[in-house]
C-alpha positions, 0 to 999 in steps of 0.5 A: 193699725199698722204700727199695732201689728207691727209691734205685736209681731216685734213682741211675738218674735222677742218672746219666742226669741226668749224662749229659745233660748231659755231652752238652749240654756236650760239644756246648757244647765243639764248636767253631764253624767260626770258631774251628776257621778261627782255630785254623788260621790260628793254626798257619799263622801259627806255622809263617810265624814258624818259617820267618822264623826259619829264613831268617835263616840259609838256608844252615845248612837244606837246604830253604832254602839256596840251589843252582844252578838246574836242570841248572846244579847237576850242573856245579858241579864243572866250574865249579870245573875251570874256574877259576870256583870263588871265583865260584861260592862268591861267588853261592852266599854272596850268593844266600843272603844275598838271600834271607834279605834278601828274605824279612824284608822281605816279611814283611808279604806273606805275613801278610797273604796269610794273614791275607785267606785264606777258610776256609768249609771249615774244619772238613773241613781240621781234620778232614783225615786229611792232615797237611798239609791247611791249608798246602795250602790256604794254597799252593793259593790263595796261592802264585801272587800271593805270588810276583808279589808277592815277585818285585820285592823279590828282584829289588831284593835280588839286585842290591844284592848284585851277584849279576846280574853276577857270575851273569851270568858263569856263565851264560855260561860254562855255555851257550857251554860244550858240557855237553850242551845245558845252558842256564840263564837270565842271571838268578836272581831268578825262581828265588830268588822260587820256591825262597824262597816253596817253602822257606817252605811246606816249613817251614809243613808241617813246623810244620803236623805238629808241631802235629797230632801234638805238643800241646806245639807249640800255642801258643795256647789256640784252638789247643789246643782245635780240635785237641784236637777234632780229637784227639778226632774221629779217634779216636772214628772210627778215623783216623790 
């Protein structure tokens, strides 16, 4: 009996011995804020090489391939009517190449922009129910200056594919046309600026959900860790 309760006590003190320290290293295994900022960065940095990829074929993807601005898209088919149809298919293909022109040269803006970004709150952005969270983060407090920056390279690449005068053209004939009060601006390059930057952040919050959902889209270690963390957290409270 004796020797019984000796060994059920041996066992009671190697299991809560155990647990201790399976506590202790699960608290090890917690990752710091640092890492939880560079996991972060590391997904968006993925999601800005996916989006560089894409641009250089803009037009085989609807969030990047360019349309008309505004109301000047829902007369496209009047423009063809009008006998401006090869001009229209013109602007529309060299629109595209200027993008996709622009946006492998402004590569070094948006990693930098990336890489001067200040994550104090990192973990509630790790932890977020929103699967989206850090490139809202990353638009939020960088969309503005990125666009003041990319603006002058789509302006150099909009003119080198002499889209400005051929544009031009149409803008003219939409707004001494009487479409309903349509006017459009004489030039694209702030809305090519706009619609690039918009369809790069539309792509990193598509590569952003892939990585929160997907652990084969974790390509980096730390990656793999913060958000198997962040795996781990939802379901021990019960989020999505």
């Amino acid at each position: 009996m004796k020797i019984k309760q000796s060994v059920l006590a041996i066992s009671m003190c190697v299991s809560m011995f155990a647990c201790d320290t399976v506590q202790k290293i699960a608290s090890v295994l917690t990752p710091s804020n640092l890492e939880m900022a560079l996991g972060i960065k590391q997904a968006l940095e993925q999601g800005l090489n996916k989006s560089f990829d894409d641009f250089k074929n803009p037009q085989s993807n609807a969030l990047l391939a360019f349309t008309f601005p505004g109301e000047a898209q829902k007369v496209v088919n009047t423009l063809n009517n009008l006998g401006l149809g090869s001009l229209v298919n013109s602007v529309t293909a060299k629109a595209n190449n200027a993008i996709a022109s622009a946006v492998t040269s402004a590569k070094p803006i948006f990693i930098n922009s990336l890489k001067n970004m200040s994550f104090s709150d990192a973990a509630k952005i790790l932890l977020s129910g929103n699967q989206t969270a850090a490139t809202d983060y990353f638009k939020t407090s960088t969309k503005n200056d990125l666009i003041v920056a990319f603006r002058p390279i789509a302006d150099s690449t909009v003119k080198a594919q002499g889209i400005d005068k051929e544009w031009g053209k149409i803008a003219n004939a939409i707004n001494n046309f009487p479409l309903a009060g349509i006017k459009v601006e004489n030039t694209l390059t702030d809305f090519i600026a706009a619609r690039a930057v918009d369809g790069m952040y539309n792509i990193v919050a598509n590569e952003e959900k892939k990585i929160r959902t997907d652990i084969s889209a974790r390509s980096t270690d730390v990656m793999k860790r913060v958000f198997a963390y962040a795996d781990e957290q939802k379901a021990k409270n019960g989020t999505n």
